[in-house]
C-alpha positions, 0 to 999 in steps of 0.5 A: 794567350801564353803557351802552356810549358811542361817539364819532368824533373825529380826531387827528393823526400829524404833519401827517397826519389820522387818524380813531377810533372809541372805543366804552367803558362809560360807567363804570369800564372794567376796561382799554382796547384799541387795536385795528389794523385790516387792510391796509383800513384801519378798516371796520364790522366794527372798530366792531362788534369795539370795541362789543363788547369795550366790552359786556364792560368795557373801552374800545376804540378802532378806529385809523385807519391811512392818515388815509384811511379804509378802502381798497377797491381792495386794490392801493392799500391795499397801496400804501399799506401799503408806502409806510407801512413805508418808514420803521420808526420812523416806522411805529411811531410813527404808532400811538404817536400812537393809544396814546396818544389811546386813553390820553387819551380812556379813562375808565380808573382804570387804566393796563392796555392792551392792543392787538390787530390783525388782518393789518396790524394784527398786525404792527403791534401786533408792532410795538409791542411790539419798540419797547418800548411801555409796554402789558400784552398784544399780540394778533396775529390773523394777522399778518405775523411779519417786521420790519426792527427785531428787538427786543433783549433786554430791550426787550419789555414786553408779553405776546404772543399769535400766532394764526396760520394754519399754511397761511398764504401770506403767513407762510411757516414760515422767518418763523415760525421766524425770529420764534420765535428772535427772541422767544427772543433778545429774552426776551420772554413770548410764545405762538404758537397 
């Protein structure tokens, strides 16, 4: 069994500077995962979820979200989320940019990636998968459903798998139902759970 390698660095979304976290074997990893984080931003818990993933193989890198590291006051954050999701394309883009350091800074022999986020971070990986990013799976770990962007059909290209919360207060049944007949619309493989 490889050692686990971890390393923090910075990238960049335009003029704004984000932090990561990548922990990975330190030989042949099987796959890379991005994984998003909540509306808090990146916290120890991310870090423990990338060493852990990295003891079982693949690479996994922890994105920042804000270029602020994690948020404690719960009303800044969604602040800070809403102001981030003005903008759809530009939202989508700020985790183009974590892909694509996530491809550049994996040990990978392969090109199979994968992104899974939690809360925020599962509608963002949503995300990515309606504006057709080139990766195999999205895992959303109760995410929200609802976008301004609904994939066409055709446009998705990862697999998708929801865990969501029947009696979840922010994902109400209409926006289960509206994202279930989106997926049906777009032709996307996708399971809810």
């Amino acid at each position: 069994m490889s050692s686990i390698e971890v390393q923090q660095f910075t990238y960049r979304h335009g003029d704004i500077e984000l932090s990561g976290y990548m922990a990975q074997p330190s030989r042949y990893p099987r796959a890379a995962i991005l994984i998003v984080p909540t509306i808090a931003g990146p916290t120890k818990i991310m870090f423990e979820r990338a060493r852990w993933l990295a003891s079982l193989g693949y690479s996994a890198m922890v994105c920042d979200i804000y270029g602020r590291g994690p948020i404690e006051d719960m009303r800044e954050a969604r602040r800070l989320a809403d102001e981030l999701r003005g903008d759809a394309e530009y939202y989508r883009d700020r985790f183009r940019c974590a892909l694509a350091e996530l491809r550049t800074r994996s040990k990978m022999g392969n090109d199979r990636i994968a992104a899974i986020g939690y809360c925020m971070g599962g509608e963002i990986v949503l995300e990515m998968a309606r504006g057709g990013e080139d990766i195999a799976l999205v895992v959303s770990f109760h995410g929200l459903l609802a976008t301004p962007l609904p994939a066409k059909r055709g446009t998705i290209k990862a697999r998708i798998l929801v865990c969501h919360g029947r009696a979840d207060p922010l994902v109400p049944p209409k926006q289960v139902r509206t994202f279930l007949e989106e997926m049906d619309i777009s032709g996307a493989d996708c399971h809810m759970h």
